[in-house]
C-alpha positions in Angstrom: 69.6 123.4 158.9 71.6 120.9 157.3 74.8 122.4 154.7 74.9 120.6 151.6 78.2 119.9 150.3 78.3 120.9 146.5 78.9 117.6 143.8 82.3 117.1 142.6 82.8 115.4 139.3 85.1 112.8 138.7 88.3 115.2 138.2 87.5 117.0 141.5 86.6 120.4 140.0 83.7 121.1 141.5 80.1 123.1 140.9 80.8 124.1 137.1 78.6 127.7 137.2 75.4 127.8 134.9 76.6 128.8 131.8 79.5 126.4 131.9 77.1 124.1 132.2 75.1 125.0 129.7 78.2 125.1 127.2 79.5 122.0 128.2 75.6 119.9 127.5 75.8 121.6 124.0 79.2 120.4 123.7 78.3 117.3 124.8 74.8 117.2 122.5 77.1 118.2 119.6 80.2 115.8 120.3 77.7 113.0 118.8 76.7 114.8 116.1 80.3 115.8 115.0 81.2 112.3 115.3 78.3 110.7 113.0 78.9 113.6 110.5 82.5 112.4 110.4 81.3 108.5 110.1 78.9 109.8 106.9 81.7 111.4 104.8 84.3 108.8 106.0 82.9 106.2 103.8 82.5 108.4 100.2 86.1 109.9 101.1 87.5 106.6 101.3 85.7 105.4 98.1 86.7 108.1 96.2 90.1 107.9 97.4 90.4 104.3 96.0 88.7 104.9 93.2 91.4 107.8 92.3 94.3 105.8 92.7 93.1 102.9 90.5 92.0 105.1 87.6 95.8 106.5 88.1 97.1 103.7 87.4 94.7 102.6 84.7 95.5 106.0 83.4 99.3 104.8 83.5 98.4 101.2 82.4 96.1 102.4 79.0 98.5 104.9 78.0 101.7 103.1 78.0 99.9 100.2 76.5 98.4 102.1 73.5 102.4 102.9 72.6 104.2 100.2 73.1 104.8 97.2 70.2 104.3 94.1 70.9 106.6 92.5 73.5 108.5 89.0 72.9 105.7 86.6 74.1 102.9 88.6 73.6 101.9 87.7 69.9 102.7 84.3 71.2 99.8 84.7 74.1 97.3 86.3 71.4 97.7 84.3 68.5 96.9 80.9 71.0 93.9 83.3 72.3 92.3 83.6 68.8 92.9 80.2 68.0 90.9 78.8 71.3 88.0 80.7 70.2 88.1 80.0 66.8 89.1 76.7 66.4 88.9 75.1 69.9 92.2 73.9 69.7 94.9 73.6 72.4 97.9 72.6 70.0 99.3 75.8 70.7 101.5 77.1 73.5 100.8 74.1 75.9 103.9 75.0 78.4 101.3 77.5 79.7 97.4 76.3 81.1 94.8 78.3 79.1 92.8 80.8 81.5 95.2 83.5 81.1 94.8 83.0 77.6 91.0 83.1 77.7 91.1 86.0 79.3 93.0 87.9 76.7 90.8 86.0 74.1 87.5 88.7 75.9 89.1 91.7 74.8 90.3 90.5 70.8 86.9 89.0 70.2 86.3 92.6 70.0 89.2 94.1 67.8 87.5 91.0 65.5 91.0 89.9 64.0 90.9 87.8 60.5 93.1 85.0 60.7 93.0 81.9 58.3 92.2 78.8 60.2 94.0 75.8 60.4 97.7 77.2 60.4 100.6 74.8 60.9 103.4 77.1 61.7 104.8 77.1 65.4 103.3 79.2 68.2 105.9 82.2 67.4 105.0 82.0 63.6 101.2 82.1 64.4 101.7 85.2 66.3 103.2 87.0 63.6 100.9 85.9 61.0 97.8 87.0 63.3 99.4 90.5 63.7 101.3 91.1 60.6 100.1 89.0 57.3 96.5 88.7 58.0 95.5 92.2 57.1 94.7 93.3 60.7 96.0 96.7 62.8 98.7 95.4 64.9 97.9 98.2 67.2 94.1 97.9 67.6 94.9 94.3 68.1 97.2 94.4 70.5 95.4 97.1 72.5 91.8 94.5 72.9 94.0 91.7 74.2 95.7 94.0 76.4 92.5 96.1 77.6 91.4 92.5 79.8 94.4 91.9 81.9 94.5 95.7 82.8 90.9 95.4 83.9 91.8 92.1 86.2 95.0 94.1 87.5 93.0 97.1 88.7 90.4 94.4 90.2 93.4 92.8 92.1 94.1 95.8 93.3 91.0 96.0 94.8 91.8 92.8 96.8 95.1 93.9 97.8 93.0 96.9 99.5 90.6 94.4 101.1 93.3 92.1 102.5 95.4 95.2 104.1 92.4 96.8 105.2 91.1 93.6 106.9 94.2 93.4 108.7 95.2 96.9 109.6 92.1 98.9 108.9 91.0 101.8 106.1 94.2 103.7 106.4 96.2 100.5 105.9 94.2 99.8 103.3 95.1 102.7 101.3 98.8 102.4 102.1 98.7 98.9 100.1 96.7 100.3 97.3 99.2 103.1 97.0 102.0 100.7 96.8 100.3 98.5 94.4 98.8 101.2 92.1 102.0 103.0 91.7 104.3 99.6 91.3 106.1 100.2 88.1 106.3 96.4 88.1 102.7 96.1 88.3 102.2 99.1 86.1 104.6 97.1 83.2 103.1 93.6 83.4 99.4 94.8 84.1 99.2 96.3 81.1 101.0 93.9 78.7 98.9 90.8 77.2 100.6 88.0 79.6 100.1 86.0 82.1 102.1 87.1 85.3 100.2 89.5 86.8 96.5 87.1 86.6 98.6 84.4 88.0 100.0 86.5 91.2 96.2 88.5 91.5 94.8 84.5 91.6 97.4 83.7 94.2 96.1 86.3 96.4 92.9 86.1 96.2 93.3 82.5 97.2 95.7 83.3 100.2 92.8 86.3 101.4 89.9 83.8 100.8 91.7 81.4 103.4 92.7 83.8 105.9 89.1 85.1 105.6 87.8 81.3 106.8 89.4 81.6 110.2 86.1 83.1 111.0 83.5 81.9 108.0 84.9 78.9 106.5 82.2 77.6 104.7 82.1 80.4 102.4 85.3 81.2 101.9 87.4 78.0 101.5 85.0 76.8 98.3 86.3 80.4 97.0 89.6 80.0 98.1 89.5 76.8 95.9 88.4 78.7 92.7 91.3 81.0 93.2 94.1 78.7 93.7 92.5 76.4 91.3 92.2 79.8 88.3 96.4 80.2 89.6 97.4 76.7 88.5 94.9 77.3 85.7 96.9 79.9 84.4 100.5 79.6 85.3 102.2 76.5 86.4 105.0 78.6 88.5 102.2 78.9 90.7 101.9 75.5 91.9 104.7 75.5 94.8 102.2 77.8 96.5 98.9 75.2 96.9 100.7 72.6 99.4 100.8 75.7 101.9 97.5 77.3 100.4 95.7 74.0 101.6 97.7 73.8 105.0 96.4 76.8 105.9 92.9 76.0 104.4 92.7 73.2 107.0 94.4 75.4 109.4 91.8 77.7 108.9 88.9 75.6 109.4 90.9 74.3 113.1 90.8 77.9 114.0 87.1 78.5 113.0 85.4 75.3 114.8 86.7 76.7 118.2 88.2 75.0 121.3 84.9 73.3 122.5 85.2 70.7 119.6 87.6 67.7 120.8 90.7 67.8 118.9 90.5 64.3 116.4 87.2 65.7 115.1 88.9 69.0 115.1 91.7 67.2 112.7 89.5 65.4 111.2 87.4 68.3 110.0 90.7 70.5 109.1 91.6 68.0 107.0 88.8 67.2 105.2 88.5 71.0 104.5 92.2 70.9 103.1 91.0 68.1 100.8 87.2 69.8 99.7 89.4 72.6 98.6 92.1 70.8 96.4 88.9 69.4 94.2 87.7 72.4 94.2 91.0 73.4 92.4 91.4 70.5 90.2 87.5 70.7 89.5 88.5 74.5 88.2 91.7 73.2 86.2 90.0 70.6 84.1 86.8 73.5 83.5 89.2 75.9 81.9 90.2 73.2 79.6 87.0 72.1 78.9 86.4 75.3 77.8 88.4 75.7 75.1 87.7 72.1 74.1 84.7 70.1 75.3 85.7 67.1 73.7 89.5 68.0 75.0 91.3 66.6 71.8 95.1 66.2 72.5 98.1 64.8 70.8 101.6 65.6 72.8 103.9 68.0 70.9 106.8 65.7 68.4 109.3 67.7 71.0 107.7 67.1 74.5 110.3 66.2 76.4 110.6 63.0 78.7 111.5 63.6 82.6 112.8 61.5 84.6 113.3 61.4 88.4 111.1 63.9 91.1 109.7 65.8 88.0 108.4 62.8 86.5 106.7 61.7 89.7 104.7 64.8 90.1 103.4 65.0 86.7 101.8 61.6 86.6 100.6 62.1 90.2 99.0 65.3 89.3 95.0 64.7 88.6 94.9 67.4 86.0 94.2 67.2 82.4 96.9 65.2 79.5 97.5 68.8 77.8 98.1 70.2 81.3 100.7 67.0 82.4 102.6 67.6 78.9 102.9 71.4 79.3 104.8 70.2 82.7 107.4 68.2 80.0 108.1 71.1 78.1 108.3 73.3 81.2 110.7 70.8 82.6 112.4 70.7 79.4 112.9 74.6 79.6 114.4 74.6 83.1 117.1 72.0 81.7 118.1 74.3 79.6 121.1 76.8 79.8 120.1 80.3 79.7 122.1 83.4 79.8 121.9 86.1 82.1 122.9 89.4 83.0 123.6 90.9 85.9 125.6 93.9 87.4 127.2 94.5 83.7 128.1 90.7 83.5 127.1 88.2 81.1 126.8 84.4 82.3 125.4 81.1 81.3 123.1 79.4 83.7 121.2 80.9 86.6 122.2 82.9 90.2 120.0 82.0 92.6 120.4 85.6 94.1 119.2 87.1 90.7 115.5 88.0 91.6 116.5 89.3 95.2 118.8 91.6 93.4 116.8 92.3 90.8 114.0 93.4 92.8 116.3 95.8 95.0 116.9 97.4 91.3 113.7 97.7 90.1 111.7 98.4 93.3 110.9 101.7 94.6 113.4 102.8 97.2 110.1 103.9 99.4 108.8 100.5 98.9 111.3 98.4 100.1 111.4 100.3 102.8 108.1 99.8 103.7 108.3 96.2 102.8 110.8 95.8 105.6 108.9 98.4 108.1 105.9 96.1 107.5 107.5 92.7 107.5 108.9 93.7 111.0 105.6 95.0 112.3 104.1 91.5 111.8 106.2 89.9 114.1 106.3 92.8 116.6 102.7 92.9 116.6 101.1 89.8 118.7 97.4 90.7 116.9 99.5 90.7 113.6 100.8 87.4 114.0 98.9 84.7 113.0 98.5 86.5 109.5 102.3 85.6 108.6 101.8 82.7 107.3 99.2 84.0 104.7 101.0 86.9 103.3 104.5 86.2 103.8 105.4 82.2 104.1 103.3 81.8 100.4 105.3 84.5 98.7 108.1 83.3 100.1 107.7 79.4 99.1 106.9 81.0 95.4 110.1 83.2 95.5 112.5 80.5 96.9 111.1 78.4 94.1 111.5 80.7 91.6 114.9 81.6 92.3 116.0 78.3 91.3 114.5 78.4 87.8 117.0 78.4 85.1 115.7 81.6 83.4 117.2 84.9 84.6 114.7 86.7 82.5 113.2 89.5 84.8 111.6 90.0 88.2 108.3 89.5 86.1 109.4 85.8 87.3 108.7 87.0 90.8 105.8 89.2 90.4 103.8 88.3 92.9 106.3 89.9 95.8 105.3 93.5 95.0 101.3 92.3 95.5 101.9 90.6 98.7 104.6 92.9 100.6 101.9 95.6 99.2 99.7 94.1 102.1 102.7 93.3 104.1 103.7 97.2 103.8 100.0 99.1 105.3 101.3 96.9 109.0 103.8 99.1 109.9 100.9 101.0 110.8 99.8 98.1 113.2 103.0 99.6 115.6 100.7 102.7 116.4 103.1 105.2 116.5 102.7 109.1 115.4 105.5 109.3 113.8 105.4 106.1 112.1 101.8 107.6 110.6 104.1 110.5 108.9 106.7 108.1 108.0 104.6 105.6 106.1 103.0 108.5 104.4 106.3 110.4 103.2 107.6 107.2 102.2 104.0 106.2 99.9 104.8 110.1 98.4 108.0 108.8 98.0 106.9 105.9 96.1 104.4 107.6 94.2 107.0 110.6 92.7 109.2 108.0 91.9 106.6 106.0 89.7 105.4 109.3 88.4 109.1 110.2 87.1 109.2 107.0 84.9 106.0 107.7 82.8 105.6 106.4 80.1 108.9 104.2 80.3 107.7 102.1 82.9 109.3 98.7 81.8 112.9 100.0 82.1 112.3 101.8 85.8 115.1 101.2 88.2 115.1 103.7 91.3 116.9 106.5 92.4 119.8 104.5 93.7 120.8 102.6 90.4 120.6 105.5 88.3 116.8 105.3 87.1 115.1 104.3 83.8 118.2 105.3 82.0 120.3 103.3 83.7 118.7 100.4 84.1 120.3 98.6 81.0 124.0 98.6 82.6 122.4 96.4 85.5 119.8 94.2 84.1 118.6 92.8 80.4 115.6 91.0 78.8 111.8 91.8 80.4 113.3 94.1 82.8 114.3 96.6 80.6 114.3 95.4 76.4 111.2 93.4 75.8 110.7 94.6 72.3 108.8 97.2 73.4 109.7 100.6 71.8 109.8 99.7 68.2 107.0 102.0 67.1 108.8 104.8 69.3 112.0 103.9 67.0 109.8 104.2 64.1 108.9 107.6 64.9 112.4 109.1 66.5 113.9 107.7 62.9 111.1 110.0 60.9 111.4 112.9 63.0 115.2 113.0 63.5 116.5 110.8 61.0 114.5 111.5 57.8 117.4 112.0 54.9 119.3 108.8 57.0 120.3 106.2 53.9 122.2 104.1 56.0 120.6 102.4 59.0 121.5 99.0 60.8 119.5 97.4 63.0 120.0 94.6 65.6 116.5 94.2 67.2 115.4 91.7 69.9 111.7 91.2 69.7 108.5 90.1 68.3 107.9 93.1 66.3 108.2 93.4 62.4 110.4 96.5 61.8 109.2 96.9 58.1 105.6 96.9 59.3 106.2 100.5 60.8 108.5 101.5 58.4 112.1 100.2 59.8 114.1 98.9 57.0 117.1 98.3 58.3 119.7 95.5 57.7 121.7 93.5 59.5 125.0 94.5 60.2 126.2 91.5 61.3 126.0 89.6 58.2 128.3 91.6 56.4 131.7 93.2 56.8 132.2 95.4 59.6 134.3 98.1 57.4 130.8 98.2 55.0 129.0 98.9 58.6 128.8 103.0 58.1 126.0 105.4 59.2 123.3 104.7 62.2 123.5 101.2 64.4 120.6 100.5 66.1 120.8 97.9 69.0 118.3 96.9 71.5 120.1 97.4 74.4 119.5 93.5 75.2 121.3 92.8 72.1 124.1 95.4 73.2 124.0 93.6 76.9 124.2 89.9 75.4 126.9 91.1 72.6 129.0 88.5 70.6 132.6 89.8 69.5 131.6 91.4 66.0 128.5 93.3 67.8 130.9 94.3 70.1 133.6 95.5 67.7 130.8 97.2 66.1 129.8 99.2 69.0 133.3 100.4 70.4 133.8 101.8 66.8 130.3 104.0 66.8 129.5 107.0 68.7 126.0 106.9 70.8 123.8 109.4 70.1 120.0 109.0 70.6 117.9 106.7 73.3 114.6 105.6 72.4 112.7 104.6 75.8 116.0 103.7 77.1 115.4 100.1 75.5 117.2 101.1 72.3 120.5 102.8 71.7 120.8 104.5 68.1 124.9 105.3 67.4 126.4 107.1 64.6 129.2 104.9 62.8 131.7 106.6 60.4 
């Protein structure tokens, strides 16, 4: 009789007894099951997930816009909108391509604003005559032409997911959308009627749509052109990013065609993809302003300035529309110009090329920049990570180093586009696979999110913990990044409800905004004698920042005593 050795399984255990068995085929019948039960609700979780964070921040976007008053270029923004739909016209505000502007013109078609056609005043004027002498509600106005950009924000943010998700997977994915969605930055300008936020979301898009070619070009770089070309369409400080957008379009396409291709045709090819999406772009940039005019009528502005040197050069060399080469000039003319600054509690004339870097540090999340840094490092640990660099960090990065030597310290609104792309460049940490990098990343997005949470509604003033918050913000930084013109309704209302027997009140307001229209009537106290200066002062605190001698002199003899949105300081003079 021959003994029969009993099986051993692979980890040498030997005969498992019946009802192990049993268990362990259930286990194994089940295991399956478990696994495709999780892949079903994964999906709907994640959904959900994304669709909560984005109406958070739509929640934070629609309430904050509904109480704020119009900021300093925002009449400026909608008046031009109403005038392209009603008249056709591009006379006004040519310094900035239209598509932004047309898309604030979708939401005031609906508020259905009177305005008397044909007016002459400037661009500023027209603003206040739309919102103020026409016989319309500034507020139902302002909200329409607000109520579009917010909708494209939340849609960017939707791309933001996509990008990190494509590169770091679902959890990644969320990571981004949590940084974006709870961006006070993004929060501010996403929900204001300008044009910062379109132009970064339009940046990338096109830098996604590129990266996305490495594997399906022929889809992806026509879109890619749409996108860069709707950037340029919308903000000219967006044009130092298409040279690299269209390297890495042809780069793109030399990675897609494969190694079997010999390398001239392989050139060849890249390059002629580079090109097909740079008419694409300009093929975008002459639509738009065909849009507004068919017949694209145009006589240059009496003060469009002439450039000389470099600058001149690349505004006859660009292939894009008259109105579009002469809002160049006056954008040209602009950066000649000396601005003033503030930064750090010092007032200066001119620029500091380290004023967005140290801006940003201010106004950015202290979670954030972590994770920013976390993430930037990750990409260049990470081999797999790699080749993405130049997508999400070298375009930024051409667009900040640009910016940084513009002649307007005005706000990091000028660099915008950093929080969206270091919100993709954040979710790679995650690529370093790590437990405790998981719980990391995810007390520093909690992080993040408290601290945004904290600011509501004051969103335009946030600084972080470090700087002394929203309250603080003023003693570092002046202009968009904390006094935009913002709170003068909320001054309306704090001067009714705590200020109602007040005879006396003085006001030194920086912004767009007609105080009388919401029941300010203030004077000026600087045009008459300081000793007849007695009662409240109220100063935007960008006024109090960029303080001449008698607004000084002024404020050392008063006594602050109110804050309204910690933009305006209200003081009690004897």
């Amino acid at each position: 009789m021959t003994h029969q050795q009993p099986p051993v399984t692979s980890g040498g255990e030997g005969p498992r007894p019946p009802e192990a068995a049993g268990t362990a085929s259930k286990a194994d019948a089940e295991g399956p099951g478990r696994r495709a039960a999780l892949r079903r609700y994964r999906r709907p979780l994640l959904v959900l997930t994304v669709c909560a964070l984005l109406v958070q921040m739509a929640f934070a976007m629609a309430t904050t816009a509904v109480r704020q008053t119009p900021t300093i270029d925002e009449p400026v923004y909608v008046g031009t909108a109403v005038v392209y739909v009603r008249e056709h016209s591009l006379r006004f505000n040519p310094e900035h391509p239209p598509l932004g502007k047309l898309i604030i013109a979708t939401g005031t078609v609906f508020a259905h604003p009177h305005l008397e056609p044909g007016f002459q005043g400037d661009q500023g004027e027209l603003g206040r005559r739309l919102l103020y002498a026409s016989g319309n509600d500034p507020w139902r106005v302002m909200f329409w032409a607000r109520l579009p950009v917010m909708v494209v924000t939340l849609l960017f943010g939707l791309v933001v997911f996509g990008f990190a998700r494509e590169l770091t997977g679902s959890v990644g994915g969320l990571v981004a959308l949590v940084l974006y969605a709870f961006s006070p930055d993004l929060i501010t300008n996403g929900s204001l009627a300008t044009l910062d936020v379109p132009a970064a979301g339009f940046v990338v898009t096109a830098a996604w749509m590129v990266w996305r070619a490495r594997r399906r070009p022929l889809p992806y770089l026509p879109l890619a052109g749409v996108a860069t070309g709707a950037a340029v369409a919308t903000k000219m400080s967006t044009l130092p990013a298409v040279p690299v957008l269209l390297a890495l379009a042809g780069w793109s396409y030399w990675q897609a065609q494969g190694a079997g291709v010999p390398r001239p045709r392989r050139a060849a090819r890249a390059g002629a993809a580079a090109v097909g999406v740079a008419l694409v772009l300009v093929a975008v940039v002459w639509a738009v302003y065909l849009v507004v005019d068919p017949r694209l009528r145009w006589t240059a502005p009496a003060h469009t300035p002439a450039v000389h040197g470099p600058g001149a050069l690349l505004v006859h060399a660009l292939p894009f529309p008259e109105p579009y080469r002469d809002g160049m000039r006056i954008q040209f003319g602009f950066e000649s110009a000396q601005w003033r600054g503030y930064l750090f509690g010092r007032l200066y004339t001119g620029n500091r090329w380290y004023y967005l870097p140290a801006a940003l540090l201010v106004k950015t999340p202290l979670g954030m920049l972590a994770l920013w840094l976390g993430g930037a490092v990750a990409m260049v640990v990470a081999p797999r990570l790699r080749p993405a660099v130049p997508y999400v960090l070298l375009v930024p990065g051409v667009l900040l180093a640009a910016a940084m030597q513009g002649s307007r310290d005005l706000g990091v609104r000028y660099a915008i586009f950093v929080p969206v792309f270091l919100a993709v460049v954040a979710a790679c940490v995650l690529a370093l696979r790590r437990r405790w990098v998981y719980a990391v990343t995810a007390a520093l997005a909690a992080f993040v999110a408290v601290s945004s949470v904290r600011t509501y509604p004051y969103y335009l003033p946030y600084s972080n913990e470090a700087f002394g918050g929203p309250a603080k913000t003023y003693l570092r930084l002046h202009d968009s990044n904390v006094d935009w013109g913002q709170d003068l309704g909320r001054l309306a209302d704090r001067l009714r409800e705590r200020y109602p027997d007040e005879k006396s009140v003085w006001l030194v307001y920086k912004g767009s905004g007609v105080p009388s229209w919401y029941g300010i009537h203030g004077r000026d106290p600087l045009k008459v004698p300081a000793n007849r200066v007695h009662g409240l002062l109220v100063v935007s605190d960008t006024s109090i920042a960029k303080a001449d001698a008698r607004l000084r002199q002024l404020i050392r003899g008063s006594r602050a005593i109110d804050d309204v949105g910690h933009s305006v300081t209200i003081f009690r003079r004897p």
